[in-house]
N, CA and C of each residue as an Amber inpcrd file, in Angstrom:
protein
   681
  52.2370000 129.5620000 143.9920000  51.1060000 129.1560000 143.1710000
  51.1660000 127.6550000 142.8590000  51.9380000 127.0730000 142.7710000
  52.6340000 125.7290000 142.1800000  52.1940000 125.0860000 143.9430000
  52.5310000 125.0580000 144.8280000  51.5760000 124.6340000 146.2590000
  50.2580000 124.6340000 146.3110000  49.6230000 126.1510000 146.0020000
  48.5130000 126.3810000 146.3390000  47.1550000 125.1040000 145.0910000
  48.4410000 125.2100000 143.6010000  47.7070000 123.9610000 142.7530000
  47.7690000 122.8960000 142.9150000  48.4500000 122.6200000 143.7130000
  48.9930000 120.9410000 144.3520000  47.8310000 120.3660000 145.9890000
  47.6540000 121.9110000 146.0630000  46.6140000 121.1500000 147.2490000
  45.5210000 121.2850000 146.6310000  45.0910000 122.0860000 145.6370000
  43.8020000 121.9180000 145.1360000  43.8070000 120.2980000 144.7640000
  44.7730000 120.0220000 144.0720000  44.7590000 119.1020000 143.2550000
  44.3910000 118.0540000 144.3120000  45.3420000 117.8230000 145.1500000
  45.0770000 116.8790000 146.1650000  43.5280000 117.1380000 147.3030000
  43.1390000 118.5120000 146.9520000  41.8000000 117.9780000 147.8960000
  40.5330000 117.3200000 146.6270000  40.6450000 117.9230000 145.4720000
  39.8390000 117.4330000 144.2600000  39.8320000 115.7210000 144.7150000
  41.3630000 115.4680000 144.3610000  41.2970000 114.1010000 144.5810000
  40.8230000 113.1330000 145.1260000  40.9080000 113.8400000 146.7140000
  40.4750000 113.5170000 148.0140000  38.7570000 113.6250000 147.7900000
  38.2620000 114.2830000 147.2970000  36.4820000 114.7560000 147.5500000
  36.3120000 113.3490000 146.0830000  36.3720000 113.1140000 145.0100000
  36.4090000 112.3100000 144.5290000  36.7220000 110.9510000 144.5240000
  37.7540000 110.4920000 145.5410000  37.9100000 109.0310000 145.9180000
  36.8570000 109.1830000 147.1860000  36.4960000 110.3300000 147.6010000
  35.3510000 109.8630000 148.5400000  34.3070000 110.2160000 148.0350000
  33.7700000 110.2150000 147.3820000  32.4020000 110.7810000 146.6600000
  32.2100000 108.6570000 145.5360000  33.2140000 108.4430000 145.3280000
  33.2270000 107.0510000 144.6660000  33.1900000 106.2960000 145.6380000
  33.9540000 105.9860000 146.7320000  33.3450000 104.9440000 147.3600000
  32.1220000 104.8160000 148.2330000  31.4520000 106.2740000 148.6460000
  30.1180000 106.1240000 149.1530000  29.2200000 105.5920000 148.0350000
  29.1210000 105.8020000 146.7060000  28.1790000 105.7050000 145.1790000
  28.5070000 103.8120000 145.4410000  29.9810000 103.4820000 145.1410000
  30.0420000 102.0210000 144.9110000  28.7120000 101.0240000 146.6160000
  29.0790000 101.9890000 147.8070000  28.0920000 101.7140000 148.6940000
  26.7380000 101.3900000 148.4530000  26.5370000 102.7530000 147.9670000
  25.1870000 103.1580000 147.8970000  24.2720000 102.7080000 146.7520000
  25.0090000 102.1230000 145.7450000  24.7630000 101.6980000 144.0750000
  23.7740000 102.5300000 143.4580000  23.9210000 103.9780000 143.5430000
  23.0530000 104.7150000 142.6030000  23.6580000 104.7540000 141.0910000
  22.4770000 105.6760000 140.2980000  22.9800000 105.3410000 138.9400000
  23.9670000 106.3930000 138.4130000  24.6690000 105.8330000 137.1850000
  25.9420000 106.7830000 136.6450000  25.9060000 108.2780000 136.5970000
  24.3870000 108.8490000 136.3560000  24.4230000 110.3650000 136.4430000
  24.2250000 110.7300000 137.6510000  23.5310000 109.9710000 138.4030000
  23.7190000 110.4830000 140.0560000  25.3940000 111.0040000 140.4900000
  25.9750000 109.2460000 140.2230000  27.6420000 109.4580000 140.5920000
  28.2490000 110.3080000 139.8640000  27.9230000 111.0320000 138.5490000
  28.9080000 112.1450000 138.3240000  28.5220000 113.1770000 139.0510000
  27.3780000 113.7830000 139.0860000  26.3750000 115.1050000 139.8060000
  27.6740000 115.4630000 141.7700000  27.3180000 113.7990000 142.1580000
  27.8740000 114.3060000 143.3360000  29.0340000 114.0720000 143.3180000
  30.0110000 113.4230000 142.6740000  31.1140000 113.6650000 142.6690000
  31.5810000 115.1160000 141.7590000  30.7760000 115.8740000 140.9490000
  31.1750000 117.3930000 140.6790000  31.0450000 117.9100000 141.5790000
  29.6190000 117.8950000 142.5070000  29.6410000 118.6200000 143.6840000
  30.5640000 118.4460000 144.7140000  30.7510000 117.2550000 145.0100000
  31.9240000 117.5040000 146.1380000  33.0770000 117.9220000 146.1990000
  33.2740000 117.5520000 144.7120000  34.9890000 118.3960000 144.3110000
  34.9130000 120.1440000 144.1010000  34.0220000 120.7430000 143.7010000
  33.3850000 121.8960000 143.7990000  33.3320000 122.2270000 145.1340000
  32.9030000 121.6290000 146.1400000  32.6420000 122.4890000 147.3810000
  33.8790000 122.1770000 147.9950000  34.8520000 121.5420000 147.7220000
  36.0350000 121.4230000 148.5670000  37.0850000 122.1940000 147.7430000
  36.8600000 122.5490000 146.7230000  37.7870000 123.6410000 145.9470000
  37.5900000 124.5370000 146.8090000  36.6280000 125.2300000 146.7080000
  36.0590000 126.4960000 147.1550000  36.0800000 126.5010000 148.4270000
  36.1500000 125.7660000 149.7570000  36.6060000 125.3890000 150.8060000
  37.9560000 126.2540000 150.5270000  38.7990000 125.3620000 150.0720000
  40.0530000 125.4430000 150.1560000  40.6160000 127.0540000 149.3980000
  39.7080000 127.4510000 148.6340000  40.3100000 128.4310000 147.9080000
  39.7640000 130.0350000 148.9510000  38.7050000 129.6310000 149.5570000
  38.7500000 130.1880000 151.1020000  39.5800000 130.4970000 151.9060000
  40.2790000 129.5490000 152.2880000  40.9940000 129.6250000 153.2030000
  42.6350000 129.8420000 153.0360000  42.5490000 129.9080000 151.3050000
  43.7660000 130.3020000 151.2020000  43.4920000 131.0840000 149.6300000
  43.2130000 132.8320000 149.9850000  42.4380000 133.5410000 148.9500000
  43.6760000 134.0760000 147.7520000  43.5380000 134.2900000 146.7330000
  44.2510000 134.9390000 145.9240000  43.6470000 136.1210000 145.3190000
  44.3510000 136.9390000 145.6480000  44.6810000 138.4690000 145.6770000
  44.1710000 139.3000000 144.0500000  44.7550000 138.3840000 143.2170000
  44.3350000 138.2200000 142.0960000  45.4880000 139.6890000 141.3770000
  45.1120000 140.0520000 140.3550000  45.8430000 141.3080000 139.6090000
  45.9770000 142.8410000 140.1900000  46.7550000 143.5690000 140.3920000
  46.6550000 144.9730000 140.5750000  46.6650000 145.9930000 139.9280000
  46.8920000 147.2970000 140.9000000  46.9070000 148.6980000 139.5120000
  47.4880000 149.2670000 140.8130000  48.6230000 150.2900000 139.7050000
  49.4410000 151.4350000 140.8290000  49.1560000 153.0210000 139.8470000
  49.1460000 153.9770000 140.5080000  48.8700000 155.0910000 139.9340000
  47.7970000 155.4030000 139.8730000  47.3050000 157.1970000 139.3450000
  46.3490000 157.6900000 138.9050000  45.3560000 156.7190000 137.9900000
  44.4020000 156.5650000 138.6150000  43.3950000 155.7890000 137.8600000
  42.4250000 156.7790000 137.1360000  42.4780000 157.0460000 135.5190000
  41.3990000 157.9660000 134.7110000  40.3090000 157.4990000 134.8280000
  39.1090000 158.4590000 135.2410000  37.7750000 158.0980000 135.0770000
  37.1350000 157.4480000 136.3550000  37.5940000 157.9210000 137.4550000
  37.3510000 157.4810000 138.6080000  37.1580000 159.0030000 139.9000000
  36.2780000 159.1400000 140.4360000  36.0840000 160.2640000 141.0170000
  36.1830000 160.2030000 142.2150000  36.5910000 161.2120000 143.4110000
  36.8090000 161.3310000 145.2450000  36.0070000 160.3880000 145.3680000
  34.5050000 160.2760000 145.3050000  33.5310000 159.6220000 145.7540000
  33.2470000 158.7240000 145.0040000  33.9030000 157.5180000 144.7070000
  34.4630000 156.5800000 144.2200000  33.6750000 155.9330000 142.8950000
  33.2230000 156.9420000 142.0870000  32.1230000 156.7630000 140.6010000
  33.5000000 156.2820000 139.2140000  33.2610000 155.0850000 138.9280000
  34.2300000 154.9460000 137.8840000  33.1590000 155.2840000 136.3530000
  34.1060000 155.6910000 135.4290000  32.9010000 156.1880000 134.0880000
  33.0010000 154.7800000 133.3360000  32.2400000 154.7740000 132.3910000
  31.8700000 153.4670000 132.1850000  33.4350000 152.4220000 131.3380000
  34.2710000 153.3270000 130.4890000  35.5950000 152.5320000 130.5130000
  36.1050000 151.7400000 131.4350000  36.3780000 152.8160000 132.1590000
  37.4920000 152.6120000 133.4400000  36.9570000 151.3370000 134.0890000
  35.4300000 151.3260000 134.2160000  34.5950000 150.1630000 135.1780000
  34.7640000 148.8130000 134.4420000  34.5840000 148.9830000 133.0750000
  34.9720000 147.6550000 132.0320000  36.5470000 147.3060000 132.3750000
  37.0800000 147.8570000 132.7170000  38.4610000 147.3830000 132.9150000
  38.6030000 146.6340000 134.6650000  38.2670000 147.3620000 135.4810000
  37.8410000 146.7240000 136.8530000  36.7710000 145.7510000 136.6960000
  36.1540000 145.6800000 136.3580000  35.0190000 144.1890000 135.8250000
  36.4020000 143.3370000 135.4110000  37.1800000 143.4770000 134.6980000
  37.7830000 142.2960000 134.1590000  38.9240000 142.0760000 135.0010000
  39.3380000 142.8670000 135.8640000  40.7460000 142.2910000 136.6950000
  39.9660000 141.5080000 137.7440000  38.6190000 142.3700000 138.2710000
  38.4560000 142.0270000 139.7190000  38.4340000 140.3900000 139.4550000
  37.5310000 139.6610000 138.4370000  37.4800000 138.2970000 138.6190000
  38.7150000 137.6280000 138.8960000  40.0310000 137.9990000 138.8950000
  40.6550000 136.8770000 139.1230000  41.0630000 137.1320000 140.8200000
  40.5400000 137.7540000 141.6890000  40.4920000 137.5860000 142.9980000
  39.3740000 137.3070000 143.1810000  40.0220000 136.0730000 144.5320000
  39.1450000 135.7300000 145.5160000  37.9260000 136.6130000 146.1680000
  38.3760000 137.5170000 146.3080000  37.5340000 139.2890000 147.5280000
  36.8600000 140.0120000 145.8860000  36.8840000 139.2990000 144.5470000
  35.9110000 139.6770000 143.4830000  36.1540000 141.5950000 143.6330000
  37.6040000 141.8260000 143.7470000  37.7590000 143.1630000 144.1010000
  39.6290000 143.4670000 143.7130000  40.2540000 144.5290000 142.9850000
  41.3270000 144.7420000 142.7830000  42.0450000 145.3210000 143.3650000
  42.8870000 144.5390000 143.7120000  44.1100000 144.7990000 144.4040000
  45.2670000 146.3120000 143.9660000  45.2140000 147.4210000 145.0260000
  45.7440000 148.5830000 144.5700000  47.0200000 149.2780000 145.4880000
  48.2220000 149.4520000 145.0420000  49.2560000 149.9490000 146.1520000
  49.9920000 150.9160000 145.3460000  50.7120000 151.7520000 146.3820000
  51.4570000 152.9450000 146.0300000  52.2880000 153.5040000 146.5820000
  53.5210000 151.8690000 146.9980000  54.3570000 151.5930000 148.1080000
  53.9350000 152.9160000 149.6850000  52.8790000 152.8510000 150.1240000
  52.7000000 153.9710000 150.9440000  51.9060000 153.2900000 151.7030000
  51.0210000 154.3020000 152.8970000  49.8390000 153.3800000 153.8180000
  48.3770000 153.9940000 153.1240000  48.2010000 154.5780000 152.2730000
  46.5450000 154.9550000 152.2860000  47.2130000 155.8830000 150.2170000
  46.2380000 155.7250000 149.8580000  45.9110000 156.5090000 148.2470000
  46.2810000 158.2840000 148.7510000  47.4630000 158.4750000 147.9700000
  47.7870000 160.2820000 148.1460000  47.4920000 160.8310000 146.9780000
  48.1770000 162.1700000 146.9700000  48.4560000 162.6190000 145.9470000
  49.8310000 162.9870000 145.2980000  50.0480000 162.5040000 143.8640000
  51.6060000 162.1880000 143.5590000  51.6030000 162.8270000 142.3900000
  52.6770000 163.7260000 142.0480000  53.1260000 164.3540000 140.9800000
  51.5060000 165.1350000 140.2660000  51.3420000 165.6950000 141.8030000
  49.4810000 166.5980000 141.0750000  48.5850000 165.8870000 141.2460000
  48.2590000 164.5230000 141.0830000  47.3220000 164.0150000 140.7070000
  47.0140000 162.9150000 141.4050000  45.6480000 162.9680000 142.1880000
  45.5230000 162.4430000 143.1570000  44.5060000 161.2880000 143.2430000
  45.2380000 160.0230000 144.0510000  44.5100000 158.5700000 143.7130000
  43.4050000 158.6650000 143.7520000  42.1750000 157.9610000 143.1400000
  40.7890000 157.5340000 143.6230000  40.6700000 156.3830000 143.2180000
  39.7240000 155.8160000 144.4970000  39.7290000 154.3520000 144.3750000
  38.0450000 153.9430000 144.2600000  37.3660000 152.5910000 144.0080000
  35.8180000 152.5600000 144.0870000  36.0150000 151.5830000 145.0700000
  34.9490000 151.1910000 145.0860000  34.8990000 150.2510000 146.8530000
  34.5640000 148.7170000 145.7500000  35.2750000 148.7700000 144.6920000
  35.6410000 147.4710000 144.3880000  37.5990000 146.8830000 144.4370000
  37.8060000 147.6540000 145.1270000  39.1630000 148.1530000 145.1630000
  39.7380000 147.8900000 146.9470000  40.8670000 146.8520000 146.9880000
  41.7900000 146.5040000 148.1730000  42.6960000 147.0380000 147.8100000
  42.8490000 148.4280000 149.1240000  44.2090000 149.0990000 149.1410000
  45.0830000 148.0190000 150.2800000  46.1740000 147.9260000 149.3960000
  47.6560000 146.8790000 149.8350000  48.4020000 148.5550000 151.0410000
  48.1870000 148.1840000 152.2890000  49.6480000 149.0380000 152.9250000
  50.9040000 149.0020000 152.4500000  51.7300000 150.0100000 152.6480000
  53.7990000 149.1670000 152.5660000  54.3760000 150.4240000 153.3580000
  55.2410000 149.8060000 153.7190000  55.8890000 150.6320000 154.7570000
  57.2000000 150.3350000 153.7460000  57.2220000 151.3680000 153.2370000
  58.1580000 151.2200000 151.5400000  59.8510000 150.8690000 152.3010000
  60.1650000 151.3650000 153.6400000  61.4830000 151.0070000 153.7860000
  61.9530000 150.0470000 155.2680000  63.1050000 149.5710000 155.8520000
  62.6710000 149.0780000 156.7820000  62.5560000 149.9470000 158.1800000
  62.1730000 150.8030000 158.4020000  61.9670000 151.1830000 159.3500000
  60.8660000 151.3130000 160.2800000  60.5530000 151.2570000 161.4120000
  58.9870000 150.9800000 161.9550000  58.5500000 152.2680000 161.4290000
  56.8790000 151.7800000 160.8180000  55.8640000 152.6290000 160.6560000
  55.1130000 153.3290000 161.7600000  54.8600000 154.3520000 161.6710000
  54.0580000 155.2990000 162.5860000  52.7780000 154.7660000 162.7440000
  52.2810000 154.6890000 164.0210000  51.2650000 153.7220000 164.4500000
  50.0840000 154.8530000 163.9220000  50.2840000 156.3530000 164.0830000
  49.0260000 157.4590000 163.7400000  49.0170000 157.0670000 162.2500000
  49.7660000 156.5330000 161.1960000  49.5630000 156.6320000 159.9720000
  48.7650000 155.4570000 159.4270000  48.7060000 154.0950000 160.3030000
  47.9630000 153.5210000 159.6760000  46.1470000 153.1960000 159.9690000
  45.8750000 152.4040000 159.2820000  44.5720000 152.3850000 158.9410000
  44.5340000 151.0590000 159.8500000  42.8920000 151.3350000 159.6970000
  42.2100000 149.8890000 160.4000000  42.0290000 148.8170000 159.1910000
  42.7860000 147.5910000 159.7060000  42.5440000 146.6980000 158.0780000
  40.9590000 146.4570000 157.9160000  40.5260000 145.8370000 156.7380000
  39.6760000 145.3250000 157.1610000  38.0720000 146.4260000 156.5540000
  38.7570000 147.5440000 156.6240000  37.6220000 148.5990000 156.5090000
  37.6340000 149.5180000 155.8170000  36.2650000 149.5860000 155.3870000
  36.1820000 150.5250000 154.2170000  35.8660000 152.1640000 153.9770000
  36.0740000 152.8770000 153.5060000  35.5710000 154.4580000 153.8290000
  37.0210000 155.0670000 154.9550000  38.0670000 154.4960000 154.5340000
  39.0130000 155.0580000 155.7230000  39.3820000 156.4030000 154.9510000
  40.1950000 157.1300000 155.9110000  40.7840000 158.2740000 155.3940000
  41.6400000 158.1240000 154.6280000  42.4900000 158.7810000 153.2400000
  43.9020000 159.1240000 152.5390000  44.1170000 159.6340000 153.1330000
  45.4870000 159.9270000 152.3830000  46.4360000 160.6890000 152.7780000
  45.9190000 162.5320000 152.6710000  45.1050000 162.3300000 152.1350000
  44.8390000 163.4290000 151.5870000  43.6770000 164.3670000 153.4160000
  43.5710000 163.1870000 153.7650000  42.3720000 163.7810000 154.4540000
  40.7080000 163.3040000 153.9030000  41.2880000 162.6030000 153.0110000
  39.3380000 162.6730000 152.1740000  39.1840000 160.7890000 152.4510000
  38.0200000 161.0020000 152.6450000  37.2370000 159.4310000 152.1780000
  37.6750000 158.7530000 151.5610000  37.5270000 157.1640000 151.4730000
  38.2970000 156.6970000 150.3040000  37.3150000 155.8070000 150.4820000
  36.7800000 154.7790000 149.5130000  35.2400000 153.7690000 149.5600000
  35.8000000 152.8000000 149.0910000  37.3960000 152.3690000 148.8160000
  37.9440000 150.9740000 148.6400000  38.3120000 150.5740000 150.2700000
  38.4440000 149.1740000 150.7120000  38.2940000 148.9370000 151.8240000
  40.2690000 148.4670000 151.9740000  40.8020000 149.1590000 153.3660000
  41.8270000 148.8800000 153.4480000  42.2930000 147.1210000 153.4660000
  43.9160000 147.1000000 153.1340000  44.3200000 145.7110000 153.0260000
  44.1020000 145.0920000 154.3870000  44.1840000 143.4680000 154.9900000
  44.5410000 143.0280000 155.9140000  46.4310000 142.4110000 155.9160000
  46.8530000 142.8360000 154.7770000  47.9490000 142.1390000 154.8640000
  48.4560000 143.2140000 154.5710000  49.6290000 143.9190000 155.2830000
  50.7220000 144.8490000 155.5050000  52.0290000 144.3330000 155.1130000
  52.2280000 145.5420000 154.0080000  53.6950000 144.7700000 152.8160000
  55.0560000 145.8060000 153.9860000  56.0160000 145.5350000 153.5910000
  57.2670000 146.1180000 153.7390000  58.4380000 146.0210000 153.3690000
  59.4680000 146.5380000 153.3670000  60.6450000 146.5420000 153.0160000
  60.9080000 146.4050000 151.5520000  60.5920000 147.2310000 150.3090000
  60.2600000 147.1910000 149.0290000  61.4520000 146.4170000 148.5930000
  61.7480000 145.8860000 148.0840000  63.0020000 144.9410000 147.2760000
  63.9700000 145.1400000 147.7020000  64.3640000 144.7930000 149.3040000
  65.1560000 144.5020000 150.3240000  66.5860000 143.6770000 149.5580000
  66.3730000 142.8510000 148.6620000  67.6010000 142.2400000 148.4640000
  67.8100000 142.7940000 147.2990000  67.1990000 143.8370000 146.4630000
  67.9720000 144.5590000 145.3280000  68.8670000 145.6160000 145.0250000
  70.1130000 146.2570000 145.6790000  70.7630000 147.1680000 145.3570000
  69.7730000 148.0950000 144.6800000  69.5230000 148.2450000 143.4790000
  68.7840000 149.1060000 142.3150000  70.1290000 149.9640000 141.8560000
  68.9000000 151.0360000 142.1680000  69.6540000 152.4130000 141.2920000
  68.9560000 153.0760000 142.1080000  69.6220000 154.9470000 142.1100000
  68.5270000 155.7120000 142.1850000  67.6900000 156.3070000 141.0590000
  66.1270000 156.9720000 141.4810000  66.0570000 157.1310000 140.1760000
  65.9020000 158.6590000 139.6950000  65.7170000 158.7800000 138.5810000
  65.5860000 160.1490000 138.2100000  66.5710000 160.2750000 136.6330000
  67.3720000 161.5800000 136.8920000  68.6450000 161.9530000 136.4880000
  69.9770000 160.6370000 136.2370000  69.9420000 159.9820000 137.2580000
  71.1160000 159.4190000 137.6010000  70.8590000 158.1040000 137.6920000
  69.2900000 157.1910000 136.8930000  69.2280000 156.0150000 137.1060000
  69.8730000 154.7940000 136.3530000  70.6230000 154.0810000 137.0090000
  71.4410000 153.1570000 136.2150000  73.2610000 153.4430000 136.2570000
  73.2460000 154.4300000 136.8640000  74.4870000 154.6480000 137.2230000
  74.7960000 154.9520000 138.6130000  73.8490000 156.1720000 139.5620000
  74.2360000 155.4830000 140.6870000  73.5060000 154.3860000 141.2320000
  74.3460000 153.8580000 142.5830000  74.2620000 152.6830000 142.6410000
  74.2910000 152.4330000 144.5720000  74.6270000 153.5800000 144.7670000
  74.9590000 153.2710000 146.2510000  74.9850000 155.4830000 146.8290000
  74.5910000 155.3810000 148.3190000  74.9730000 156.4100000 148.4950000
  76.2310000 157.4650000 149.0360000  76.4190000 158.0730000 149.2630000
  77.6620000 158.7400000 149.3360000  78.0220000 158.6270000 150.3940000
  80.1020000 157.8550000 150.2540000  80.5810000 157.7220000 151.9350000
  80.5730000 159.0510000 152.2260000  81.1690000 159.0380000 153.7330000
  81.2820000 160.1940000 154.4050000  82.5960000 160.7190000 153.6530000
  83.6220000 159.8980000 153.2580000  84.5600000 160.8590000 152.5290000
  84.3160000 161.7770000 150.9030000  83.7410000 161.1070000 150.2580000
  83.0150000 161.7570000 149.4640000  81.9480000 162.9020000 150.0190000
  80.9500000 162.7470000 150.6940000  80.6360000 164.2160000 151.1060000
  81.8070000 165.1290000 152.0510000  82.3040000 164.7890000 152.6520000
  83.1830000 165.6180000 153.0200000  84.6680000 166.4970000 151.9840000
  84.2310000 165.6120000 150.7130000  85.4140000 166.5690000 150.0170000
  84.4860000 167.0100000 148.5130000  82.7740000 167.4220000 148.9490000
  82.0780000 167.9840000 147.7040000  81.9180000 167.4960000 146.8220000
  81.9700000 166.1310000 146.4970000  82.3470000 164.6540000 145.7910000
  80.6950000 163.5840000 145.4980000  79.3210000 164.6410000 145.9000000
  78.5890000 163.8850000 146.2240000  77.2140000 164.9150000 145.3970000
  77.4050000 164.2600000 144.4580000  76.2260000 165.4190000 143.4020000
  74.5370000 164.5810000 143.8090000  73.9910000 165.4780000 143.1340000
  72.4480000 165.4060000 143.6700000  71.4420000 164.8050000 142.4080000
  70.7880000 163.2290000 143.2210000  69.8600000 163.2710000 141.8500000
  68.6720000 163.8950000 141.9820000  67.9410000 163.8440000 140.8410000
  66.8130000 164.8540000 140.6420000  65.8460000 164.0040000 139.8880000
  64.4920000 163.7990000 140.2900000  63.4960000 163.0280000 139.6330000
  63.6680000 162.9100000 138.0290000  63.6090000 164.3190000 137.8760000
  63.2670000 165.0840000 136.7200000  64.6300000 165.9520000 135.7260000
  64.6960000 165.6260000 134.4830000  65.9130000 166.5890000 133.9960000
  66.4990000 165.5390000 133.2640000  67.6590000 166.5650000 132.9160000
  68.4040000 166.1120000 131.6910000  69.2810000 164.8670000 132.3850000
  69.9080000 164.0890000 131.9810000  71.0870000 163.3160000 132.1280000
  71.8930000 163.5300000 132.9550000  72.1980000 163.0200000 133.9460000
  72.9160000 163.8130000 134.9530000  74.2520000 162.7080000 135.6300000
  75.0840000 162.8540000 135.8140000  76.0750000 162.0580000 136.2080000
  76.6360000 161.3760000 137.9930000  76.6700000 160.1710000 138.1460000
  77.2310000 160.2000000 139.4330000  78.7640000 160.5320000 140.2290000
  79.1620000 160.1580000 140.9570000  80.7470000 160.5840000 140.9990000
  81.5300000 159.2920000 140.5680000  82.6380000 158.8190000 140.5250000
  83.5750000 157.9900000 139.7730000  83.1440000 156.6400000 140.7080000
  82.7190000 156.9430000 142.1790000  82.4960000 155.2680000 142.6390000
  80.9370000 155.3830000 142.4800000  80.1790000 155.6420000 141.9690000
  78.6270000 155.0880000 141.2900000  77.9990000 155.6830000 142.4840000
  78.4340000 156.7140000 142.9950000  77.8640000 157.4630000 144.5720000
  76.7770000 158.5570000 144.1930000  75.7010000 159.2780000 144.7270000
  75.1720000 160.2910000 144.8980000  74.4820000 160.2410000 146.1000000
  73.6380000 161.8950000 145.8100000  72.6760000 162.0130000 147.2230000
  70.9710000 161.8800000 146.4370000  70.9230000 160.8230000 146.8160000
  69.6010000 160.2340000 146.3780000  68.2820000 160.3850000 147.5230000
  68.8540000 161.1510000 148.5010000  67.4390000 160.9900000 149.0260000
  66.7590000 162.3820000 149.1940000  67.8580000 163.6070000 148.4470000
  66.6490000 165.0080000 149.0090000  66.0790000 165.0610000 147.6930000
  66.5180000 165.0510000 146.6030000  65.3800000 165.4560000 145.6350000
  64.9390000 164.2160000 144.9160000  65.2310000 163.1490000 144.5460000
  65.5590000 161.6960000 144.3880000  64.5290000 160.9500000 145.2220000
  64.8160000 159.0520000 145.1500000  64.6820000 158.3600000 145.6250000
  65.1020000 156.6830000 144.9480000  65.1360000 156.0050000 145.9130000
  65.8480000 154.5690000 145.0910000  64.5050000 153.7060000 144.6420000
  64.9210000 152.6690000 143.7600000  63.7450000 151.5900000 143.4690000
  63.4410000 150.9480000 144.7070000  64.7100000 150.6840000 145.5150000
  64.3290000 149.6510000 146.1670000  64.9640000 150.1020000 147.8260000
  64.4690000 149.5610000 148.9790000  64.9440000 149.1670000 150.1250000
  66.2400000 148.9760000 150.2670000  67.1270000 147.8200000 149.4130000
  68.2030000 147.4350000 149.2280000  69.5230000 148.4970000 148.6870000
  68.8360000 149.6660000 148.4680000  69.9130000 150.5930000 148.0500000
  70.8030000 151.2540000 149.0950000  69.7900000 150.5380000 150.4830000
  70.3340000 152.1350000 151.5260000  71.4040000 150.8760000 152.2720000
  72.2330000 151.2260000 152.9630000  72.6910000 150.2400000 154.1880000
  71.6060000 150.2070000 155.5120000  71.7900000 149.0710000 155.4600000
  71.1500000 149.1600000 157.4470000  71.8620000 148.4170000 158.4740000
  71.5020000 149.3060000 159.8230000  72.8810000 148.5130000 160.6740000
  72.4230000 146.9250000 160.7680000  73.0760000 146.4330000 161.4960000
  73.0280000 145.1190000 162.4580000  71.9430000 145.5300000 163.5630000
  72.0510000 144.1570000 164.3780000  70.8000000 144.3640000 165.3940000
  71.2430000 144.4670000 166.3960000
């Protein structure tokens, strides 16, 4: 962001030392020379903020008050009125580390077609070419099978917080930390986290099995080989 304000800054600049020396040319009068020097710094913002768009604020999860066929009730829409302005695409940015809006813990995404669904291929492994979407376009399928009237992302995320260890989460978040060597599962040494439930403990080196009922925050929890 600190770049993207530095070239604004510098094309402002730029449309203004040239917007002054055509006026000193041309010798029109003082309200002329402010008029087109607003305008030119105006159309070269917006140039520039073109060609390099900001995404603006998001939302993850069940959105209340929003229906399959993408009708938000009049709350929910006052709240999308106020994020969408700070993107460029005048539209909010929506992800759910996945490729398309599912359904999670029951309750299943809906989006309005003021709404950019973000892809992620949540870990590093190649994504299935049948799972994704056409960027770019709107009315694609979920996960679900149904319509969706927010228009997919053009920019495809991956590898969710690749350089963070984490935790897993659930039962066991904040204590384990890594998953279970092979000597630990081989001597029954390798307990199970669980989304959901009471307090639950890891084994003495911060180990569990985090991926059948479980899952980690991040990418960075799992090992991956070399190339």
């Amino acid at each position: 962001r600190v770049w993207k304000a530095a070239k604004l800054a510098l094309t402002a600049g730029a449309a203004a030392g040239a917007a002054v020396l055509l006026l000193q040319r041309g010798g029109t009068s003082g309200m002329a020379q402010k008029r087109l020097i607003k305008g030119s710094v105006e159309a070269l913002i917006q140039e520039a903020m073109e060609q390099d768009p900001n995404w603006g604020c998001g939302l993850v999860g069940a959105l209340p008050g929003v229906t399959q066929e993408g009708h938000a009730n009049t709350e929910t829409q006052r709240l999308i009125d106020g994020i969408k302005g700070a993107s460029t695409f005048k539209k909010v940015s929506y992800w759910n580390w996945n490729l398309a809006p599912q359904t999670e813990e029951g309750e299943e995404q809906h989006l309005t077609s003021e709404f950019i669904f973000m892809p992620e291929q949540w870990g590093v492994g190649p994504v299935e070419a049948k799972y994704v979407r056409q960027a770019g376009e709107a009315n694609f399928q979920d996960s679900n099978g149904k319509p969706c009237p927010a228009t997919m992302g053009e920019i495809f995320l991956g590898s969710n917080e690749p350089d963070i260890i984490g935790s897993c989460m659930g039962d066991m978040f904040g204590e384990c930390k890594k998953s279970c060597s092979p000597a630990a599962v081989a001597s029954g040494d390798c307990p199970a986290a669980h989304l959901h439930g009471p307090q639950n403990h890891a084994n003495s080196q911060g180990e569990c099995n985090c991926w059948q009922f479980s899952h980690a925050t991040g990418a960075g929890f799992w090992p991956v080989k070399g190339c």
